[in-house]
N, C-alpha and C positions, 0 to 999 in steps of 0.2 A: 684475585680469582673473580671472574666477572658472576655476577647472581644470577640467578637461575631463573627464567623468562616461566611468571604461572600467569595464567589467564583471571576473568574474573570469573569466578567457579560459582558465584550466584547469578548470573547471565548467563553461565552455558548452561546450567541446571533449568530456570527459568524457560530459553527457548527449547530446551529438548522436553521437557512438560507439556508446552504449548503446540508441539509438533505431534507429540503423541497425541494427545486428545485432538487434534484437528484430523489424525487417522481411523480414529476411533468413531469421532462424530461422520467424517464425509463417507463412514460404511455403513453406519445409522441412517443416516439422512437420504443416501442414493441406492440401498441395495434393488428396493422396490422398484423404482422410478427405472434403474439399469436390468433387472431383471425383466419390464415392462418392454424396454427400448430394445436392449442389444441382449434380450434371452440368456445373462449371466448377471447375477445379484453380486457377483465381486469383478465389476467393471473397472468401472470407477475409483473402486479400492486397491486394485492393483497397478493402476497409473496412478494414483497418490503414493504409495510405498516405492513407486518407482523414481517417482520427483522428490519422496523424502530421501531418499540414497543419496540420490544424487546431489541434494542440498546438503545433506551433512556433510560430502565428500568436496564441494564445493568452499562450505564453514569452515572445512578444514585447512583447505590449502589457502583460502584468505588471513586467517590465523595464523599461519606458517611462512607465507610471504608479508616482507616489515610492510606497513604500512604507506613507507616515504616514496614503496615503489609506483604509488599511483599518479603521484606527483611526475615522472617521466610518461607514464601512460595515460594522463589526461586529455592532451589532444586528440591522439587514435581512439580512445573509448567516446570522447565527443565527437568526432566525424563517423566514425561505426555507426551511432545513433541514430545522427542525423541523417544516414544514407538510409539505413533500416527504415526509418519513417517514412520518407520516401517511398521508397520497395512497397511497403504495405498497402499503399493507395495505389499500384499499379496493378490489374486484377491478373496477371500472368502468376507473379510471385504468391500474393497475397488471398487468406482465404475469406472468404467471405460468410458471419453469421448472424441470422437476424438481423441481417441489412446493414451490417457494420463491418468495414475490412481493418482489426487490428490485430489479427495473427499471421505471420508467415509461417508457412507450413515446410517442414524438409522431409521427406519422406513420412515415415508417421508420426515425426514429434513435429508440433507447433508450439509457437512462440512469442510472445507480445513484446514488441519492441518497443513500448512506452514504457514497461518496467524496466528496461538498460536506459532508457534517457532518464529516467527519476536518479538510478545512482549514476550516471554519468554528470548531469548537474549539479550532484553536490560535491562531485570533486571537484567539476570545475571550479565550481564556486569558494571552495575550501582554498584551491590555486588560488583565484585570482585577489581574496581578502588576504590572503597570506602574504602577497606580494603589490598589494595595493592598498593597506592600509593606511598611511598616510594621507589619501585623497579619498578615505572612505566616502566623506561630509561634502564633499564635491558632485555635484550634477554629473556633468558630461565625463569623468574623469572615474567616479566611483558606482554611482546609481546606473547611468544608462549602459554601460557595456552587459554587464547582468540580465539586464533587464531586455536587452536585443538577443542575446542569446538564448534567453528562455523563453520570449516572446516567440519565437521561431521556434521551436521545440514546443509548445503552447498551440502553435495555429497550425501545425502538420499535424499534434494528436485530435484537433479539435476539427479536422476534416475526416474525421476516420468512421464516425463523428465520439468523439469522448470528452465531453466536457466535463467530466470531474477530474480524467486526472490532469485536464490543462489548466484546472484551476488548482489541483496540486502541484504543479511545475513554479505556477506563479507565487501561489502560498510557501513555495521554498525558500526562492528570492527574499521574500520581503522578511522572512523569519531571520536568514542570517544574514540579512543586512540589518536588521535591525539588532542583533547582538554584534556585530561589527561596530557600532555606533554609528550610523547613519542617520541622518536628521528625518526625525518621524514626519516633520510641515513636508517636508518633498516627497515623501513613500506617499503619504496620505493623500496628497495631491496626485499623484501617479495613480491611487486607486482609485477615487475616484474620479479620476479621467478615464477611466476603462469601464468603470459600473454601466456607461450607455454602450459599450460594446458587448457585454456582458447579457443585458437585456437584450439587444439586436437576435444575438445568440440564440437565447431563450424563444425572444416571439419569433424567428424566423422558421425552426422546427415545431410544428406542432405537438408533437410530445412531447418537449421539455414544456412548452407550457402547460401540456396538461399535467405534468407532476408537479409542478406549483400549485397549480386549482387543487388537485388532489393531496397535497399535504396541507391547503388549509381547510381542506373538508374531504375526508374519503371516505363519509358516509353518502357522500350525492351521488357518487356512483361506486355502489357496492360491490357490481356486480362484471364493472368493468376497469377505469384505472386504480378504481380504490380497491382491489381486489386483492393483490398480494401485503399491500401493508395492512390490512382489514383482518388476513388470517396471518401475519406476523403480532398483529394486537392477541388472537387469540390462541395462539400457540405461547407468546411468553405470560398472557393472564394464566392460562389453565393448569403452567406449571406450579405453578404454588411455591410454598418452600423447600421444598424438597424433592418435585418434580415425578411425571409418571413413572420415570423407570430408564434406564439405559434400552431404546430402543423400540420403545412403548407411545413414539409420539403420535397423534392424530394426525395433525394439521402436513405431515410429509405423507398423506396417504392420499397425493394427487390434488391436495386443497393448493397448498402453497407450492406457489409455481418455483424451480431450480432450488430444492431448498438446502443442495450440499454447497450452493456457491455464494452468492453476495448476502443470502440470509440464513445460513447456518446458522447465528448466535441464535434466531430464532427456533429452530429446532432443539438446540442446545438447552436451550432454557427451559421448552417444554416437557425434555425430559430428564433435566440435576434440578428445576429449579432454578428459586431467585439463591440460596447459598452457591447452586455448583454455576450459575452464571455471575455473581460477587465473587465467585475464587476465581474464576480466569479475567474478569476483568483486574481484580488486584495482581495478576501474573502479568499482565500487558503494564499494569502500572509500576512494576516494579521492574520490569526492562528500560522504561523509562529512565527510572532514576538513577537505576545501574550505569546508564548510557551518558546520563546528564555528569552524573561522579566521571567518567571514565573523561568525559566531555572537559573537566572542569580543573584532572588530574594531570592532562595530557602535558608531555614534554614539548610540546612544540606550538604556534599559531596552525599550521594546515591540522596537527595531529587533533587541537580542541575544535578548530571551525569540522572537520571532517565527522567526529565524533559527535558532534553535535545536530550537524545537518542529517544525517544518518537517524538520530533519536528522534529528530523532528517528524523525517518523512515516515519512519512506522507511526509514530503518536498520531499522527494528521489522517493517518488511512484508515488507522484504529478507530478513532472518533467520529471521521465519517462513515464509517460501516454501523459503526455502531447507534450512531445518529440516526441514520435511514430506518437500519431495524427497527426500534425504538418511538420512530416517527417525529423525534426531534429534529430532522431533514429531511427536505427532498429526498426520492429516491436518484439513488446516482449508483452507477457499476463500480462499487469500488469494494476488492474482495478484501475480509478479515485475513491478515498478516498471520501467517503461519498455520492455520486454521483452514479457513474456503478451502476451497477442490480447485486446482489449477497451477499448472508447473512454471510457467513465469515469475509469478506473483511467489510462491513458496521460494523457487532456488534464488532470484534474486533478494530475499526477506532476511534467510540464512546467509546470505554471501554480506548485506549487510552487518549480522548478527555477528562474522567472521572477522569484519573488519574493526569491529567494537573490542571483540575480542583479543585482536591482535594489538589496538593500541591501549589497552588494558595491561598488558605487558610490560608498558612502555613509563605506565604514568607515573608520577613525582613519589606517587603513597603506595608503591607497590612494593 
């Protein structure tokens, strides 16, 4: 009699915590700012509850379909991508805000198509180490094929302009080639062959360079680009231990600019405190590790590289959200996993969450 398929029940507990408190927070953080804007203080709140459904209902069916099936839907979910990204830079399709075109819009749902190339990359990538491991340690045969495909997926999101998350597409690469066992002298070399592209990058936009200037000093201008990390400092100082209050924060009363999207943790903080921002970062840490076991348990080479690449790109988006707030980073557009305001970012976070899930089912200690 075959046993009976249970998921990891501390992962799905885990991200349905983190999903609640990010609906909870983006109603705190935005009723004001959407009562201001669009004259209804549950704006906001009910396009998050609308992307939470749909992410669970999303979780669900990624849980429910085996995991192996992605390994047939890898190439269509990589050209999807690749088309998408495209589209977005076209201004018919694509909408434009704040001078950056990385939503296409379908009637009234929009949609970032750089969050389908983050998980379309690590299938890939989960493919191609599955099926090419023996010439992992090989240049032209292991490292560059990866590396041309994400480079290109890298240099469409970084016309949009996004360079954080093409330096997440990149930072995917080199994480599981380097647990593939790939030779760190040649990754290393790789990277730093790109660091003066990198830079080009940087000083070619004027903003990006002034977020550098401004994270090594954002008291030189207080009042301009140091301004939102300036009142992210004093919205998580003012919280204390224990924080004002569910709902009680300052610094979201028009101080801190968008404060339900890339710097929520900073609201958050303001009002649980440093305990109720130590509990959700130990909930991101412990998706981690759920992800890393499930990663480590898996039946198969695509099931662990897949699992793993998956744990990596939440960790990587966590750390830099949480970096920027923080001010341990540059600021960069990269929203909290589960948490922020915005339906790309959530339903593909959970569809990852789903896919954990389902090879969880699957692993040696189950």
């Amino acid at each position: 009699m075959p046993r009976k398929l249970v998921p990891d029940m501390w992962l799905f507990g885990t991200v349905v915590a983190l999903v609640a408190v990010g609906v909870v927070m983006v109603y705190s953080a935005s009723a004001l700012v959407a009562a201001d804007r669009f004259r209804d203080p549950y704006f906001f709140l009910k396009k998050q509850l609308f992307w939470a459904v749909l992410g669970f209902g999303c979780l669900w069916a990624a849980m429910t379909l085996h995991y192996r099936s992605l390994q047939r839907a890898m190439l269509p979910l990589l050209v999807l991508s690749l088309v998408l990204l495209i589209f977005v830079l076209i201004p018919p399709f694509s909408q434009e805000i704040n001078g950056t075109r990385r939503w296409l819009r379908v009637g009234p749902v929009s949609f970032q198509p750089a969050e389908l190339a983050k998980f379309s990359l690590v299938v890939y990538l989960a493919q191609f180490l599955t099926r090419r491991r023996e010439v992992v340690e090989s240049f032209w045969l292991g490292l560059l094929p990866p590396l041309l495909v994400a480079g290109s997926m890298a240099g469409l999101v970084l016309l949009q302009p996004d360079l954080g998350s093409s330096l997440t597409l990149l930072a995917l690469v080199f994480c599981l080639l380097f647990l593939a066992g790939s030779r760190i002298s040649q990754m290393a070399l790789v990277a730093a062959s790109a660091l003066p592209l990198v830079a080009l990058a940087i000083y070619a936009a004027p903003y990006r360079l002034r977020r550098i200037v401004t994270f090594l000093d954002p008291w030189a201008d207080p009042r301009g680009s140091g301004f939102q990390v300036i009142q992210s400092y004093l919205a998580l100082g003012s919280g204390g231990l224990i924080g004002r209050g569910l709902g009680e924060s300052k610094q979201k009363l028009f101080y801190l600019p968008e404060p339900h999207t890339d710097f929520i943790f900073a609201v958050l903080g303001e009002e649980l405190g440093f305990l109720g921002a130590l509990a959700v970062v130990c909930l991101f840490g412990l998706v981690v590790w759920r992800g890393i076991r499930i990663g480590l348990g898996a039946p198969d080479a695509f099931g662990a590289f897949l699992a793993l690449g998956l744990t990596a790109l939440l960790a990587c988006q966590t750390l830099v959200n949480l970096g920027v707030v923080t001010g341990v980073l540059p600021t960069k557009g990269l929203p909290l996993p589960f948490i922020s305001f915005g339906g790309s970012s959530l339903v593909m976070a959970m569809v990852s969450a789903g896919v954990l899930l389902n090879i969880s089912q699957h692993t040696r200690d189950a």
